[in-house]
Structure formats: structure tokens, C-alpha cells
N, C-alpha and C positions, 0 to 999 in steps of 0.2 A: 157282813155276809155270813160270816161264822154263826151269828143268833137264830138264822133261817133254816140251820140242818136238823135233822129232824132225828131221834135216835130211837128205834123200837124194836121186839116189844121190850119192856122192862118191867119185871125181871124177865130172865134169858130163859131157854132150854137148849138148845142145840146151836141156833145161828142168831145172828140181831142184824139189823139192816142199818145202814146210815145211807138219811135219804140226804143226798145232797143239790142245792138249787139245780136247775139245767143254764142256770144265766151265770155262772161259776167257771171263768175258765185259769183259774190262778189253781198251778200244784197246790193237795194240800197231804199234809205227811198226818197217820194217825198212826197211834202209839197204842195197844192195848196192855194194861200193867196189871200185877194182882196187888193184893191188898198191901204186900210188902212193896211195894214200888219194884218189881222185878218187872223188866220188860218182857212179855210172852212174844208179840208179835206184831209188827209194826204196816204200813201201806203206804202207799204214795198214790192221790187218784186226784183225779178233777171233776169226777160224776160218782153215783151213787152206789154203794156195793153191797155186798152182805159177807158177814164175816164168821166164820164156823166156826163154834167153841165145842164142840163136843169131846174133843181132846182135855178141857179143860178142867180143874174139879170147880166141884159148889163152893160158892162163896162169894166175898164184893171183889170187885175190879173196876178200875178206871179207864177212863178211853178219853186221852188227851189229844186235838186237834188244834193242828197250828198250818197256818197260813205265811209261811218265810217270806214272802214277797210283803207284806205288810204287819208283820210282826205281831197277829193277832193270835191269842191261844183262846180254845176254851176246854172245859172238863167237864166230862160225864160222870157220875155213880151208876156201876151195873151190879147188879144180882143175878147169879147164874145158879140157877135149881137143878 
């Protein structure tokens, strides 16, 4: 299920959207991290959100998504201009 989310735009300016399936009804915890592995700001959702970085500076960051009910993770690379 986690192969189906969909992460845009990339690179960032202000906000990035995670489209997540509507046939998804398992928590799923997302973690956004900077380049250092520092945790900025983490979610707990089961449908699709957008997420505001304009607090955030330029640079890459990660957006790790993990499904605990079936122990599946995956990882994004984001760029934020």
C-alpha cells in the first residue's frame, strides 16, 4: 500500500501534499527530517494531507512513512527552495 502514495511537488516551496490511497484505512505515522536526521515534524493520518514547510530553510529533507500495523517503511528525498 505504501508504493501507492503519491508525494508532490518536488522540489517544495511552501507546502508538499502526501496523496494517500482513499482504500487506506491503517494509521500511518510520517516523520519529516532534515538532512541531519533531526526530526522537524512528525503526523499520524489515514488519508491525505499537506504539510507546511515555510518555517523551514532550503535544503534536502526526508519524509519517512511507516505503516506499524504491518511494519512497512518507505523514504522520500525532498528539496525545499
Amino acid at each position: 500500500m505504501l508504493n501507492k502514495i503519491t508525494i508532490y511537488p518536488n522540489p517544495v516551496n511552501d507546502r508538499f501534499f502526501v496523496d494517500i490511497p482513499q482504500s487506506n484505512n491503517d494509521e500511518l505515522i510520517i516523520y519529516l527530517n532534515d538532512m541531519y536526521g533531526k526530526q522537524i515534524s512528525s503526523f499520524i493520518t489515514t488519508q491525505s494531507i499537506d504539510i507546511n514547510t515555510s518555517q523551514c530553510s532550503r535544503g534536502i529533507y526526508f519524509l519517512r512513512i511507516i505503516n506499524p500495523k504491518n511494519n512497512q517503511t518507505i523514504n522520500y528525498k525532498l528539496m525545499l527552495e
